[in-house]
C-alpha positions in Angstrom: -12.9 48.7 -11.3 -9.8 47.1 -12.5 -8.3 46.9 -8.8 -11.4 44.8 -8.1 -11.1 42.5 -11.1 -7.3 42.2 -10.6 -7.2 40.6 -6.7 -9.8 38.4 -7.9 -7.9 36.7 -10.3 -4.8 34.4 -9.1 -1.6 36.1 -8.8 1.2 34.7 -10.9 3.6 36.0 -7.9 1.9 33.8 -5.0 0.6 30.5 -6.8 -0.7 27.7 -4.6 0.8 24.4 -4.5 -1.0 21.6 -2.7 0.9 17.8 -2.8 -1.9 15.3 -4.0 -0.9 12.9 -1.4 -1.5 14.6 1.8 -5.0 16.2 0.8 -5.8 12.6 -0.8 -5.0 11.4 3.0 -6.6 13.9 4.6 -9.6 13.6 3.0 -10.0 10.0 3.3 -7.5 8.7 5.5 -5.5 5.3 5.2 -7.3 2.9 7.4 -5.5 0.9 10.0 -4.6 -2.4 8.8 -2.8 -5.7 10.1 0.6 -6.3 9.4 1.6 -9.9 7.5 3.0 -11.2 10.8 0.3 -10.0 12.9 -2.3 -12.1 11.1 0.4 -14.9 10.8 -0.2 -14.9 14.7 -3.6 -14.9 14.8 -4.2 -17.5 12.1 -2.0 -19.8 13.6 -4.4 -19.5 17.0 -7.4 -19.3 14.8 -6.0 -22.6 12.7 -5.8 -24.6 16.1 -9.3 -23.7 17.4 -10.9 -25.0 14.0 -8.9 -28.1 14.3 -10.6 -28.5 17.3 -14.0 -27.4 16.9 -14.1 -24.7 18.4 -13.9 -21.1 15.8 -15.8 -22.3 11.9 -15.5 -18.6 10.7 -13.7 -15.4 10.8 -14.3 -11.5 9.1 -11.4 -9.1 9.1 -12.5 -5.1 9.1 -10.0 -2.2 8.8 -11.2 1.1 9.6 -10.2 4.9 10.1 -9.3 4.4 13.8 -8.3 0.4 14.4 -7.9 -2.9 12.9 -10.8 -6.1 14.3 -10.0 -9.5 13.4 -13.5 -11.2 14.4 -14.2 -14.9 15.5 -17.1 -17.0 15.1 -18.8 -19.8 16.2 -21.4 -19.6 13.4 -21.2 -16.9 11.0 -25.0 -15.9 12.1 -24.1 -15.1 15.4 -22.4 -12.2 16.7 -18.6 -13.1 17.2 -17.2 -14.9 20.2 -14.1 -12.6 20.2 -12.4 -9.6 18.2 -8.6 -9.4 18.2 -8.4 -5.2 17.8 -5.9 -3.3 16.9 -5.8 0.3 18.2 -3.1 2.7 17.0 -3.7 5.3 19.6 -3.6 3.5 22.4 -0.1 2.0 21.6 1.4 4.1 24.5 -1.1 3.9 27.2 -2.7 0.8 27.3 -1.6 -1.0 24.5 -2.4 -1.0 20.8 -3.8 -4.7 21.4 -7.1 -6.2 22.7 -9.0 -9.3 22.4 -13.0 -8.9 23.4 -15.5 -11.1 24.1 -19.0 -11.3 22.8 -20.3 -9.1 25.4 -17.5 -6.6 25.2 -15.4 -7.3 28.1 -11.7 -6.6 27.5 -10.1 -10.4 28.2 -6.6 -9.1 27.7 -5.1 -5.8 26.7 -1.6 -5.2 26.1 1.8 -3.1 23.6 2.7 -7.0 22.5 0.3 -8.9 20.3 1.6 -12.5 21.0 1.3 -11.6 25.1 -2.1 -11.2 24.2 -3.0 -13.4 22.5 -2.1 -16.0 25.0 -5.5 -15.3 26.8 -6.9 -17.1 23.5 -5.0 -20.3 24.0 -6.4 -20.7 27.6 -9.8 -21.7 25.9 -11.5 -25.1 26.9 -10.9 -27.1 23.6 -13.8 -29.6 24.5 -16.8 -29.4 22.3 
């Protein structure tokens, strides 16, 4: 009976370390975020379009597997395009892709400002 109650208790001999930060992140992982110059990009396109009438409002969403900057026409609506960031398709494809509303891929590429071009290409007429 004392073998029993021994190996249930912890052993001094074999004690279990576990680093806070690595179970913290696996438990609830750091979601994927823009970087300060990556938004500095895409508010300087976004900035232009609202001079012009075109964008009014904007909603930033970072979760567990990318990054969506979303543009508006009226905050109601859907959006009009996402600017997505995608970690894990750096190396194929590209980490980068801006979507429109009905979820056609405009432009897809490794190099944000390169895609963000397609963006600048819209009719600025109201």
């Amino acid at each position: 009976m004392s073998d029993q109650a021994s190996s249930k208790q912890p052993s001094q001999d074999n004690p279990v370390l576990v680093d806070l930060a690595t179970y913290k992140r696996q438990k609830d992982p750091i979601p994927v975020t823009f970087h300060r110059t990556e938004l500095d990009r895409i508010l300087q396109i976004y900035s232009r379009h609202v001079g012009s009438g075109i964008f009014r409002d904007y909603a930033i969403d970072h979760m567990k597997e990318k990054a969506v900057f979303s543009i508006y026409k009226r905050t109601s609506e859907v959006p009009m395009y996402t600017i997505e960031k995608e970690p894990k398709r750096a190396r194929k494809q590209g980490a980068y892709s801006v979507v429109n509303a009905s979820g056609l891929v405009l432009k897809r590429g490794h190099e944000l400002p390169q895609v963000l071009k397609v963006l600048d290409k819209i009719k600025t007429d109201k």
